[in-house]
ROPAPA-932016 format. One record per residue: x, y, z of N, C-alpha, C in turn. Coordinates in Angstrom, 2 decimals. Last residue first. Example, Ala and Ser with C-alpha at 12.3 -4.5 7.8 and 13.67 -1.06 7.14 Angstrom:
BEGIN
12.85,-2.25,7.08,13.67,-1.06,7.14,12.90,0.03,7.87 .
13.19,-5.69,7.80,12.30,-4.50,7.80,13.20,-3.30,7.80 .
This chain:
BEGIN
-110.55,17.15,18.34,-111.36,16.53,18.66,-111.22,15.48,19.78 .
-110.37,21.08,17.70,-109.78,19.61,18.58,-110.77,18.70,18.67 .
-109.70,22.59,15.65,-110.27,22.24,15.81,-110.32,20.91,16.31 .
-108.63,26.16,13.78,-108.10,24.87,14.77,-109.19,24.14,15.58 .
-108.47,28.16,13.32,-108.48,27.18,11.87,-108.61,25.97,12.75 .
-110.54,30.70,14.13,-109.73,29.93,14.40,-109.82,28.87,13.27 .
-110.91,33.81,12.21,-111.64,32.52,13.19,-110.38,31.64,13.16 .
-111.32,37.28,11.66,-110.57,36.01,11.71,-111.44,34.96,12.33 .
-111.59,39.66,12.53,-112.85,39.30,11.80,-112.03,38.33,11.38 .
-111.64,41.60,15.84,-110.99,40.90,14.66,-111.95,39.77,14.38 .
-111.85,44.56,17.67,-111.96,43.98,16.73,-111.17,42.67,16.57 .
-111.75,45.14,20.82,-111.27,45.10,20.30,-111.52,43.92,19.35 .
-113.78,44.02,22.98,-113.95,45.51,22.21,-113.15,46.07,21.49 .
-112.69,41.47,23.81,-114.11,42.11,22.77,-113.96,42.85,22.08 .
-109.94,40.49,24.74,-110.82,42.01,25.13,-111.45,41.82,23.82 .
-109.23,37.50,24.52,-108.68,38.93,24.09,-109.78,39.64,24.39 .
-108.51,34.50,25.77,-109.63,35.30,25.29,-109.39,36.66,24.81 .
-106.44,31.88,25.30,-107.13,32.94,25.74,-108.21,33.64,25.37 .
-105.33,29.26,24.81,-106.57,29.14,25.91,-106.94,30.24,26.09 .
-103.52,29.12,22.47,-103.01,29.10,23.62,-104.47,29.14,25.41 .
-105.55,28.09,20.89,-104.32,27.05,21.05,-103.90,27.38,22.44 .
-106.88,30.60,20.35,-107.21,29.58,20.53,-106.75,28.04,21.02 .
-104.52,31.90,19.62,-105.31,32.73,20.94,-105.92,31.15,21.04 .
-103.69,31.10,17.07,-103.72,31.19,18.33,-104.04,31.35,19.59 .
-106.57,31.57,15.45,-105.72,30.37,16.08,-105.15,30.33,16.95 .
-106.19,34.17,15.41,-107.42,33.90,16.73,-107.41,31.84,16.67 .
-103.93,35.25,13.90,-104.30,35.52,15.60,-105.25,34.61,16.36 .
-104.79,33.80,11.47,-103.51,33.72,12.54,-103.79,33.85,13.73 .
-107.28,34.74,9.92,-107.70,34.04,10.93,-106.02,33.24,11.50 .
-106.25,36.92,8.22,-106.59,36.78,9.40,-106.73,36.10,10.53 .
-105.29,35.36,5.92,-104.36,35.37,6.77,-104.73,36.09,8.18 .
-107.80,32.29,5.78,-107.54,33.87,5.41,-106.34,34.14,6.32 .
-108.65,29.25,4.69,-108.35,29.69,5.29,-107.98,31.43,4.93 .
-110.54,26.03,4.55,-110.20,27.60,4.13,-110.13,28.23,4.75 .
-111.19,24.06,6.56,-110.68,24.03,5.02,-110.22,25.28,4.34 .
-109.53,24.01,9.49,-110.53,24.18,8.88,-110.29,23.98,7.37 .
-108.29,20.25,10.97,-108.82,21.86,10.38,-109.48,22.28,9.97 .
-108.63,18.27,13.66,-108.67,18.70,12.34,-108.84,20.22,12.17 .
-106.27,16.57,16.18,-106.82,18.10,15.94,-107.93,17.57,14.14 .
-104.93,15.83,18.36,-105.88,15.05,17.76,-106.51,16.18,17.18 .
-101.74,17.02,18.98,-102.62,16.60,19.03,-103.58,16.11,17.99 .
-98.25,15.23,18.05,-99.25,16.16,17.70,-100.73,15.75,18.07 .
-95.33,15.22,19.45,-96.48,13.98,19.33,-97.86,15.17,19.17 .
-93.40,17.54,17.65,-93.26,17.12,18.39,-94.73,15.89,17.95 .
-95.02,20.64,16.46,-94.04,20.22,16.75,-93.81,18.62,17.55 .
-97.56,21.32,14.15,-97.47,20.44,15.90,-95.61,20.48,15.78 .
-99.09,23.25,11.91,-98.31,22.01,11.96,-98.14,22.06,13.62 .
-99.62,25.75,8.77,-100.23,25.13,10.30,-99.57,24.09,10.69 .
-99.42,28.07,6.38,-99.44,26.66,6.79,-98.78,26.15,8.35 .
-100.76,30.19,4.71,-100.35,29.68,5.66,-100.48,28.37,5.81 .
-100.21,32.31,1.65,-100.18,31.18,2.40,-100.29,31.20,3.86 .
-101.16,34.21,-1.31,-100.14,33.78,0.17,-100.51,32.54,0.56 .
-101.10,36.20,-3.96,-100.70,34.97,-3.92,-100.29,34.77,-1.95 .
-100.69,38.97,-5.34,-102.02,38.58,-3.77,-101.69,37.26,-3.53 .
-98.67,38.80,-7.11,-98.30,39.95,-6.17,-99.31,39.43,-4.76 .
-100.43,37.00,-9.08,-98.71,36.96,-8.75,-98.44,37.46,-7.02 .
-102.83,37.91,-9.40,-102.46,37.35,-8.91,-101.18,36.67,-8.52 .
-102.08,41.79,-8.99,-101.84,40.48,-9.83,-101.89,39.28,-8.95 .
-101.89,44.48,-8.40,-103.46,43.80,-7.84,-103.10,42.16,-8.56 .
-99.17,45.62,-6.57,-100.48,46.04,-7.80,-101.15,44.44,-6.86 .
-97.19,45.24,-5.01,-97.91,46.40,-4.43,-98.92,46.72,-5.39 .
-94.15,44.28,-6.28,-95.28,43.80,-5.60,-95.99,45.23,-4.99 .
-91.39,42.52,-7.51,-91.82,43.74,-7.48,-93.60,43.66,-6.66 .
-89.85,40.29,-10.07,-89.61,41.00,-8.69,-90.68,42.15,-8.80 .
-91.27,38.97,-12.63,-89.50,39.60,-12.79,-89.49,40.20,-11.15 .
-93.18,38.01,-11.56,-92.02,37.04,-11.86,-90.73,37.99,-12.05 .
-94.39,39.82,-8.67,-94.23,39.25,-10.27,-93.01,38.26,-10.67 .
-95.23,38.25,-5.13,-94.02,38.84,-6.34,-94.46,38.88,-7.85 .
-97.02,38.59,-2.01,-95.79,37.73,-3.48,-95.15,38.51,-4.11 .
-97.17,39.08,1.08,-97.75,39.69,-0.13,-97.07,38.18,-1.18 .
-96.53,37.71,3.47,-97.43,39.09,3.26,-98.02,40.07,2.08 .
-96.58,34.88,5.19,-96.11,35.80,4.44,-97.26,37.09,4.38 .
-96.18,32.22,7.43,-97.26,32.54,6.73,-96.14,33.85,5.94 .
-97.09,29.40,9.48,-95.74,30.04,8.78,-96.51,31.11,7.70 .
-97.02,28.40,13.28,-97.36,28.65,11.84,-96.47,29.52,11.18 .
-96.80,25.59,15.28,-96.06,26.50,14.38,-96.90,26.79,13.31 .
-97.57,24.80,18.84,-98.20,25.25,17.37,-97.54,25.77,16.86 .
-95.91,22.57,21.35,-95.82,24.14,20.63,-96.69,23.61,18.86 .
-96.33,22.21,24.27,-97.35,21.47,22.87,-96.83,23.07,21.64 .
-94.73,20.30,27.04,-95.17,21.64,26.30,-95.56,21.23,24.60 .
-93.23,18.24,28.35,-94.95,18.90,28.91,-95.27,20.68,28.35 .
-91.02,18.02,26.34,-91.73,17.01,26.99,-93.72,17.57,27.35 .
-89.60,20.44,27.09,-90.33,20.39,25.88,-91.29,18.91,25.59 .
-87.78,20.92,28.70,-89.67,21.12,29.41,-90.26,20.34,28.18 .
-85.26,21.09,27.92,-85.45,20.22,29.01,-86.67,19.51,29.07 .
-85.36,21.58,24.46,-85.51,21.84,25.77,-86.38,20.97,26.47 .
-84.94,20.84,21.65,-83.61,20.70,22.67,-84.44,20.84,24.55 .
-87.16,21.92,20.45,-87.23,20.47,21.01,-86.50,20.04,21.58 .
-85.94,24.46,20.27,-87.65,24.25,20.59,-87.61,22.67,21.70 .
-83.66,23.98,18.34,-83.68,24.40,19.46,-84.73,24.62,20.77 .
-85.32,23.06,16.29,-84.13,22.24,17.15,-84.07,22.77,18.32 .
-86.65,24.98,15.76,-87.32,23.74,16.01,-86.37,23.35,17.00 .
-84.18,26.92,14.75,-85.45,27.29,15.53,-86.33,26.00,16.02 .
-82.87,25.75,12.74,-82.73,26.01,14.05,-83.73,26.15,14.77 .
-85.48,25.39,11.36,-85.19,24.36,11.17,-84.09,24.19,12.64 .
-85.51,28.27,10.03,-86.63,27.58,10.74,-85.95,26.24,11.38 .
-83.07,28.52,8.53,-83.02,28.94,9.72,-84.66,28.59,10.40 .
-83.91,26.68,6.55,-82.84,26.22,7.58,-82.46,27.17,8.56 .
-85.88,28.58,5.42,-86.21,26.88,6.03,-85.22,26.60,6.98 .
-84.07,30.27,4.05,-84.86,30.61,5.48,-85.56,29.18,6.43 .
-82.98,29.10,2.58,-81.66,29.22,3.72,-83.05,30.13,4.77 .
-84.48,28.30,0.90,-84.14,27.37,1.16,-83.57,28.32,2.44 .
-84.78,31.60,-0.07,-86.13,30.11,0.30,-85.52,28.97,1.23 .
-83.01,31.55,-1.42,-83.12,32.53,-0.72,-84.31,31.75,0.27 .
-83.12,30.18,-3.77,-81.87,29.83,-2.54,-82.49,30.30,-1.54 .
-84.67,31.37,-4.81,-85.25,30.16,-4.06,-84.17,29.62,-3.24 .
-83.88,34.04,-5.73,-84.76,33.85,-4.62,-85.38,32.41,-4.24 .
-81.84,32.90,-6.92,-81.28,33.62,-5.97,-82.78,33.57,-5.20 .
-83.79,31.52,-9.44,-82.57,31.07,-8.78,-82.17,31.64,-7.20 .
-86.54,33.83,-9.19,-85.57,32.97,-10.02,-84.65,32.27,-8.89 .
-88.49,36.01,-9.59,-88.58,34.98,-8.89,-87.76,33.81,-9.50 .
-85.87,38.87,-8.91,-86.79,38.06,-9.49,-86.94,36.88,-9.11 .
-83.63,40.17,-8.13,-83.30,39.19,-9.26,-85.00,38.46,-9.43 .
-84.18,41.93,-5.96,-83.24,42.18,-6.93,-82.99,41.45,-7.97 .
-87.20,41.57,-4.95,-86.53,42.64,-5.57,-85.52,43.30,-6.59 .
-86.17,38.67,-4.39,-87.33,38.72,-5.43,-87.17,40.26,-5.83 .
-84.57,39.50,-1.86,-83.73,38.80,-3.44,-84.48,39.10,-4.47 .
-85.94,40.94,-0.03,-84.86,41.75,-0.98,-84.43,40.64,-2.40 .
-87.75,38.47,0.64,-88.42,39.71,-0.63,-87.15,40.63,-1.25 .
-85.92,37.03,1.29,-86.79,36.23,0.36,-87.41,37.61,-0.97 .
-85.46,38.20,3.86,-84.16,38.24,2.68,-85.18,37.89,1.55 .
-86.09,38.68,6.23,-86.76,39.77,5.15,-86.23,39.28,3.75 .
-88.33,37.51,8.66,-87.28,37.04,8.13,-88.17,37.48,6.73 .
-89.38,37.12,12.03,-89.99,37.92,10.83,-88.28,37.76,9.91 .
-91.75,35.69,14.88,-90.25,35.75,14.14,-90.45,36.11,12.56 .
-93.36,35.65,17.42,-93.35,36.12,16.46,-91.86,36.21,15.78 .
-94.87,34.19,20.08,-93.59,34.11,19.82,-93.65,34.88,18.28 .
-95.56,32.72,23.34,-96.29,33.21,21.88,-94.97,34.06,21.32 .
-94.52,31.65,25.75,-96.32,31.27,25.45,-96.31,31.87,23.52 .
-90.38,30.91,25.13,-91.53,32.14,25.42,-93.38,31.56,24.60 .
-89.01,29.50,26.31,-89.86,28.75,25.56,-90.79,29.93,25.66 .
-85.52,30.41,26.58,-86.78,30.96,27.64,-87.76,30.27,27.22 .
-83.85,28.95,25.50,-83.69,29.06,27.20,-84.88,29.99,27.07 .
-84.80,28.68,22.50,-84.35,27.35,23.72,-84.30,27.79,25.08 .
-85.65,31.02,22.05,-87.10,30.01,22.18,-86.49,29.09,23.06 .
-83.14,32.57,21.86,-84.64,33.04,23.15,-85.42,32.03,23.30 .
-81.62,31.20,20.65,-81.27,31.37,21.77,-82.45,31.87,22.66 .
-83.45,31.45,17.80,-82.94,30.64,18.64,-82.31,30.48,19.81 .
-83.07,34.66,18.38,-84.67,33.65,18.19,-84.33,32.51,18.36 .
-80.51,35.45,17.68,-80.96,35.98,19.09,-82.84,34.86,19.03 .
-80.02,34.27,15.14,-78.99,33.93,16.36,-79.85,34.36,17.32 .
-82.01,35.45,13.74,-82.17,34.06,13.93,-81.24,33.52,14.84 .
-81.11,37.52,13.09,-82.76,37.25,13.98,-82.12,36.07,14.49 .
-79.04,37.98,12.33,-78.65,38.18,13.89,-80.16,37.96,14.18 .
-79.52,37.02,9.80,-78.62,36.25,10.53,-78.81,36.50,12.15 .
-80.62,39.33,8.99,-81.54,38.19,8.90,-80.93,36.84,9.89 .
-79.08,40.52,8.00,-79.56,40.95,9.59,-80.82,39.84,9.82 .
-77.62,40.13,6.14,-77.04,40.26,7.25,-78.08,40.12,7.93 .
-79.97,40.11,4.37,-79.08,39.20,3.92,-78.25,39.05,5.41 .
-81.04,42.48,5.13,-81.66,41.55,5.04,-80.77,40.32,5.04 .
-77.76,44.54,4.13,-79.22,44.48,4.36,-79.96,43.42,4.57 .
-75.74,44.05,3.12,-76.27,43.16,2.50,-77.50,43.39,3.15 .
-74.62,46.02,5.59,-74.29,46.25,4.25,-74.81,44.87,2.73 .
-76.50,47.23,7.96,-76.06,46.56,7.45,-75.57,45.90,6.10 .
-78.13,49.10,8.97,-76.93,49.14,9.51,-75.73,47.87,8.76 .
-80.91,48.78,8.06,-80.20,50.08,7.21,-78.66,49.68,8.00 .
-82.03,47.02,9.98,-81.31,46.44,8.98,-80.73,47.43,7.84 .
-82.26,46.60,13.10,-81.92,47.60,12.00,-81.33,47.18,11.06 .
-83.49,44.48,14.91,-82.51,44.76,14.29,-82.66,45.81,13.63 .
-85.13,44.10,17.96,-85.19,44.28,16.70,-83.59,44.55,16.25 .
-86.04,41.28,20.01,-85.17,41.78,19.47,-85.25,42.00,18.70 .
-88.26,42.29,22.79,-88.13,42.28,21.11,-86.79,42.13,20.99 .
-90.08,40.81,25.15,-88.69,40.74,24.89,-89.11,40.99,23.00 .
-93.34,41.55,25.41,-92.14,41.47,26.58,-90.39,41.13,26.13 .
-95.69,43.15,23.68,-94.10,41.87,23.33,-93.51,42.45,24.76 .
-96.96,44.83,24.78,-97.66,43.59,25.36,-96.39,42.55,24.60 .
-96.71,47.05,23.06,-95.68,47.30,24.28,-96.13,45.88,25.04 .
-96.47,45.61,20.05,-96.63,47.20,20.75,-95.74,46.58,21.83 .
-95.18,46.01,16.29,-95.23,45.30,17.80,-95.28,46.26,18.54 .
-95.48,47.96,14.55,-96.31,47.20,14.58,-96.37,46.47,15.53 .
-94.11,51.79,15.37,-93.70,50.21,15.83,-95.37,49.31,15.30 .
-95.24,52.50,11.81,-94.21,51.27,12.96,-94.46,52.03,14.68 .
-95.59,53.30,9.41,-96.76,53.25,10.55,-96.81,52.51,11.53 .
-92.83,54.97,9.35,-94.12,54.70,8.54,-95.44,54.38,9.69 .
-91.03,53.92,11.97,-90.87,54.35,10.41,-92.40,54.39,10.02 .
-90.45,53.68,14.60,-91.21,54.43,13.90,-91.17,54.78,12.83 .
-89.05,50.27,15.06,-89.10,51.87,14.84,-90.17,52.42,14.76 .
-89.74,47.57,14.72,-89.39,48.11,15.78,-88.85,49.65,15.74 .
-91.53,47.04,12.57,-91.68,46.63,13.54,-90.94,46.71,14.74 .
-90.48,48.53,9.89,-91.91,48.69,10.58,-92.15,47.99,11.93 .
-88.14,47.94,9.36,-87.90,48.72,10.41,-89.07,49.30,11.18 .
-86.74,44.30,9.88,-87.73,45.29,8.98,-87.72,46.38,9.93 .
-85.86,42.30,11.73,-85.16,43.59,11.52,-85.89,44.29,10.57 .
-86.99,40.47,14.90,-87.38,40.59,13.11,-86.48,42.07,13.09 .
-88.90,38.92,17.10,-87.65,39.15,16.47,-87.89,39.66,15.28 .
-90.31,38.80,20.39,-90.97,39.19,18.95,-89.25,39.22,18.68 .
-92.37,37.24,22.47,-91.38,37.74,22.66,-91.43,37.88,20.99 .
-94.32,36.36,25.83,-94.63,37.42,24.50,-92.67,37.40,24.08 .
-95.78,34.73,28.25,-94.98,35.52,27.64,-94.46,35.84,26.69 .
-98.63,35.55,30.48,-98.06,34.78,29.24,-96.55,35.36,28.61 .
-99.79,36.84,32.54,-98.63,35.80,32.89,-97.89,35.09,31.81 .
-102.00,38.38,31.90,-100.85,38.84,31.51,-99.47,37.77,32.61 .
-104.22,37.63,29.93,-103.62,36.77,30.56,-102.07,37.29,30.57 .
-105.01,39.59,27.72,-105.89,39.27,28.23,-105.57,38.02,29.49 .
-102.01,41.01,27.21,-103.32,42.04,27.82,-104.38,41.10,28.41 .
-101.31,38.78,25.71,-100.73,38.86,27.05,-101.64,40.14,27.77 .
-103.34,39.32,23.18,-103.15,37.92,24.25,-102.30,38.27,25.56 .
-102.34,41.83,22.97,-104.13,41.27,23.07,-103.82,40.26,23.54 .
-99.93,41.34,22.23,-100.19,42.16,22.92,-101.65,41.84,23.40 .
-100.00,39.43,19.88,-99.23,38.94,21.16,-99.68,40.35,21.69 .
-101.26,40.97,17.76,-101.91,39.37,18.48,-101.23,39.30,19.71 .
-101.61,44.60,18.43,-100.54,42.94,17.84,-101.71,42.04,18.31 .
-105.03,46.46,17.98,-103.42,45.90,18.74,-103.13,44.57,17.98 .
-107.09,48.46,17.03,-106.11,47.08,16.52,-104.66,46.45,16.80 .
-106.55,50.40,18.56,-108.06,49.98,18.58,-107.34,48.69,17.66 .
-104.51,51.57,18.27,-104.74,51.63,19.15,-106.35,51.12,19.58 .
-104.08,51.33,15.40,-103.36,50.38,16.54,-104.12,50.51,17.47 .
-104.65,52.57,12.88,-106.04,52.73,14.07,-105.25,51.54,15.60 .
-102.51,54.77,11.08,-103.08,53.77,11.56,-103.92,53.87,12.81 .
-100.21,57.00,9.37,-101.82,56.78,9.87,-101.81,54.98,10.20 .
-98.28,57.30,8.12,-98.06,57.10,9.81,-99.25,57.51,9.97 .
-97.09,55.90,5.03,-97.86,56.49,5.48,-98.07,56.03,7.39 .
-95.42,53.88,3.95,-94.76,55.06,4.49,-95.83,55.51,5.28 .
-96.33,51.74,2.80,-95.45,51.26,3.96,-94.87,52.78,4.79 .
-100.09,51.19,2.97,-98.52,51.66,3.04,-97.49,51.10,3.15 .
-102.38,51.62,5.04,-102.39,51.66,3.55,-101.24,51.41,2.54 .
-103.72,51.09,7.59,-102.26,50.86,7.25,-102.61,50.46,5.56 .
-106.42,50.37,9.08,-106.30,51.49,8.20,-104.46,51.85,7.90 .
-107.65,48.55,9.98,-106.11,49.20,11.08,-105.90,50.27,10.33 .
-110.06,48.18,8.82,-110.05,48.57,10.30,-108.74,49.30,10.82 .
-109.46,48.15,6.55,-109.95,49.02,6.66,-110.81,49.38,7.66 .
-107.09,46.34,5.99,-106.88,47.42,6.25,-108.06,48.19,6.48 .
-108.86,43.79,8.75,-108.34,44.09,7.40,-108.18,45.32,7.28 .
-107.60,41.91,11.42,-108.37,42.98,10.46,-108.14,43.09,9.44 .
-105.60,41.10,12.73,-106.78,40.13,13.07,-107.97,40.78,12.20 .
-102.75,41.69,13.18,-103.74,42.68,14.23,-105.08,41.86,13.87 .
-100.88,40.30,11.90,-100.64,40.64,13.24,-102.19,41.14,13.96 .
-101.82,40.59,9.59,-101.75,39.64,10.12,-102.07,39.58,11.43 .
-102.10,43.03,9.02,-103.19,42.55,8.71,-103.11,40.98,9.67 .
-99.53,44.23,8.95,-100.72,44.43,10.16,-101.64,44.04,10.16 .
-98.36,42.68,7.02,-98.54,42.27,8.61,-98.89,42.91,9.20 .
-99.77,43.91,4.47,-100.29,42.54,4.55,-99.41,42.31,6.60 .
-98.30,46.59,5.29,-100.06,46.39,5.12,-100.84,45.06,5.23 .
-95.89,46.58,4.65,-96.69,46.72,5.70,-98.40,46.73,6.05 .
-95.64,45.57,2.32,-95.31,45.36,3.13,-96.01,45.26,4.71 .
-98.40,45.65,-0.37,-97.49,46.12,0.26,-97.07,45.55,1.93 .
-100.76,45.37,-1.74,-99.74,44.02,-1.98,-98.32,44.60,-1.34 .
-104.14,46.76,-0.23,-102.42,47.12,-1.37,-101.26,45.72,-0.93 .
-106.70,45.72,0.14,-105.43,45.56,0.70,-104.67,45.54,-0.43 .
-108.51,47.07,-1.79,-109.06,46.64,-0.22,-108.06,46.38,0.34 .
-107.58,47.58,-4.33,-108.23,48.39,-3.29,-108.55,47.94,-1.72 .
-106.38,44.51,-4.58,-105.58,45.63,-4.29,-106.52,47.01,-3.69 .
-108.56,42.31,-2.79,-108.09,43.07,-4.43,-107.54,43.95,-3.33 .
-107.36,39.99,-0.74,-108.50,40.85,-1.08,-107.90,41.68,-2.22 .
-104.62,37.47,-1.23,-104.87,38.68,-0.59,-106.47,39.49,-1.12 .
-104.81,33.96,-0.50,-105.06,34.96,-1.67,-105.46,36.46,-0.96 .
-103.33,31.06,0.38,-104.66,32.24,0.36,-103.95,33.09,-0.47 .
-103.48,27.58,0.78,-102.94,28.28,-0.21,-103.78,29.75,-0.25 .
-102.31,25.99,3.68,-103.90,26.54,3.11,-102.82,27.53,1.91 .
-101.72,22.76,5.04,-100.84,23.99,4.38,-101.81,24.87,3.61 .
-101.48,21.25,8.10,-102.19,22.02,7.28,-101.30,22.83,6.55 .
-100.93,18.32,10.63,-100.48,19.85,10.23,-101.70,20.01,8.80 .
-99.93,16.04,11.16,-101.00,16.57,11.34,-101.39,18.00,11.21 .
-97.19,17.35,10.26,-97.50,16.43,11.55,-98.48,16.72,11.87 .
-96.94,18.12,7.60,-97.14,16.67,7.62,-97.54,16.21,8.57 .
-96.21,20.65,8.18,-97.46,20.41,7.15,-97.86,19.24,7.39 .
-93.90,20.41,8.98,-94.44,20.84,9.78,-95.68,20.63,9.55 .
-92.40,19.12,6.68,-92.59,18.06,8.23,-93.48,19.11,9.15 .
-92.50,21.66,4.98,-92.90,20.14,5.23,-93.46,19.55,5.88 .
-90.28,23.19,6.73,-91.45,23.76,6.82,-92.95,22.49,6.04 .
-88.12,21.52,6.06,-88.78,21.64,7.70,-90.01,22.32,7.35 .
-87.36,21.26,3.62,-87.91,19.87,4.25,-88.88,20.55,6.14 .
-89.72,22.79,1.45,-88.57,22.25,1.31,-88.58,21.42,3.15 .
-90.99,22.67,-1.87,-91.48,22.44,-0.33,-90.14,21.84,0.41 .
-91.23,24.06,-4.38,-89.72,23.83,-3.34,-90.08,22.70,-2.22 .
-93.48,24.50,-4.87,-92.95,23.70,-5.61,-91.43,23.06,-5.03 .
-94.42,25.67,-2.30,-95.07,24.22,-3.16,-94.20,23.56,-3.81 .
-93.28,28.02,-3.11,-93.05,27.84,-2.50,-93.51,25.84,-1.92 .
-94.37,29.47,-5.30,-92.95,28.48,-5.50,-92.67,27.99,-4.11 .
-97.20,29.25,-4.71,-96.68,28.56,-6.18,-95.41,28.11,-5.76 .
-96.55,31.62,-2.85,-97.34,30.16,-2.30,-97.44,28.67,-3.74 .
-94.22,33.90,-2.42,-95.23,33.17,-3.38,-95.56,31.64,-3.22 .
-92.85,35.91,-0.01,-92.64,34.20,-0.19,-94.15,33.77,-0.94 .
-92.60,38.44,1.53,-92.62,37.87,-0.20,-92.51,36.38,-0.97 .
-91.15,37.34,4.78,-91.62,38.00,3.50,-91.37,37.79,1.83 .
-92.24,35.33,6.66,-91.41,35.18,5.67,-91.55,35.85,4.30 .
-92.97,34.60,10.10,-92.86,35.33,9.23,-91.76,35.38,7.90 .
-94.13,32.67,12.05,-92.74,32.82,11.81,-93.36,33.23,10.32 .
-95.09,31.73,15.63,-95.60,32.19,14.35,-94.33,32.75,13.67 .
-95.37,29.65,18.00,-94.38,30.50,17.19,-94.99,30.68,16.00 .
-97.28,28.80,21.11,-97.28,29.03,19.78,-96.03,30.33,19.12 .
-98.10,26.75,23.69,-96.94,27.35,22.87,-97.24,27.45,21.44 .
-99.49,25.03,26.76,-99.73,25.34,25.00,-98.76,26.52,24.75 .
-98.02,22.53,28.15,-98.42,24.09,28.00,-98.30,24.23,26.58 .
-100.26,19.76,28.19,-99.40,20.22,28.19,-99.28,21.84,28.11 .
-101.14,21.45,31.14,-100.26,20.46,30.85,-100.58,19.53,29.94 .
-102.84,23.52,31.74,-101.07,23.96,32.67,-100.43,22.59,31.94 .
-105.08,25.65,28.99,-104.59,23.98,29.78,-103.02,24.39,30.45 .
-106.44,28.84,30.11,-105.64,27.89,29.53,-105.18,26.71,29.97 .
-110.04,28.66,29.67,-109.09,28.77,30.82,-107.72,28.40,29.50 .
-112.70,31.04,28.57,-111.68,30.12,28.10,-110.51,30.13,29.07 .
């Protein structure tokens, strides 16, 4: 698989924890929408029973990220510092490992993805620009630091248009924590759309953005009960999503019909023209299908 030089293929994947695929339908709110609409896709998925993947944090994005299910990356948790990374690398690491001219860049303040907390760093060393945050430094937690993703992710996508792109935004699950799936967490909904919504703008502000094809997907990692809370087996708590879309004059594409939050990575990879090392697992498929 070569990659196409024109247009250049570009993919942002944009993370939105605890975001229930019910309310999230019911909100549909306008950018993540128009992303569904431009020939785009919105797949409604469902996590594997709680023995096979716990409704926990870290467990539904290494699942993402790495193209497996826990009982390849073996991330049971959010505390536990067992995992198989090193045989289940990021998506953006496996892609710039297999074409290392691509460029990789990752945002997000959770502390599994740029510390060693638990079974962190989840981004390895193939992200060429992270900005992580710490969000223990901040006194609304999530609420704050959710702000400085999205200042340093918009400023990276407009002046650099980094090949593959990961953005992770926490507030949705602290609200559903503290108030449930109510009021505060659909505000909470809305003000992540509008930080997606920079993020485009700023995408389509650029100069190149003419002879570049960016893929957006949007996806999550677990749900919620209605009163807040997640890590049992309810369909409440396994409830996810992704949904697929073109920025910009969208190719001639169809999809697939069903979809798993595995099959992220190897969309991409697919969009962007690469191939990833074999011998490294993932039991995903591409959703993407050009005609």
């Amino acid at each position: 698989m070569s990659r196409p030089s024109s247009p250049r293929p570009k993919v942002l994947v944009v993370g939105w924890d605890g975001v229930r695929d019910d309310v999230l339908r019911e909100l549909r709110p306008a950018t993540i929408g128009a992303i569904a609409d431009n020939n785009g896709h919105w797949w409604s998925t469902t996590q594997p029973d709680v023995d096979v993947a716990p409704t926990k944090t870290a467990v539904g994005w290494s699942t993402m990220l790495s193209g497996v299910w826990p009982d390849q990356h073996q991330v049971l948790s959010n505390e536990g510092e067992h995992h198989l990374f090193h045989r289940t690398p990021d998506m953006l690491s496996r892609a710039h490992g297999a074409d290392p001219s691509l460029t990789t860049y990752g945002a997000a303040s959770a502390l599994i993805f740029g510390s060693e907390y638990g079974p962190g760093p989840l981004l390895g060393t193939g992200v060429n620009t992270l900005n992580w945050f710490d969000r223990r430094e901040y006194p609304r937690g999530f609420a704050d630091s959710d702000q400085l993703v999205i200042d340093a992710a918009e400023q990276h996508l407009g002046e650099h248009g980094p090949d593959f792109s990961f953005v992770y935004f926490g507030e949705t699950d602290s609200a559903a924590h503290d108030h449930g799936v109510g009021e505060e967490y659909r505000a909470a909904i809305g003000r992540q759309d509008e930080r997606l919504a920079r993020m485009v703008r700023a995408i389509e502000s650029r100069a190149s953005f003419a002879e570049e094809q960016w893929l957006v997907i949007l996806t999550t990692d677990h749900g919620h009960l209605d009163g807040g809370g997640h890590g049992g087996g309810s369909w409440q708590e396994r409830q996810t999503y992704v949904v697929a879309g073109f920025l910009g004059d969208a190719p001639q594409v169809t999809w697939a019909e069903e979809a798993e939050n595995i099959d992220i990575a190897p969309t991409a990879w697919h969009h962007l023209g690469v191939e990833p090392d074999r011998r490294w697992p993932c039991r995903g498929r591409s959703l993407l299908n050009r005609r």
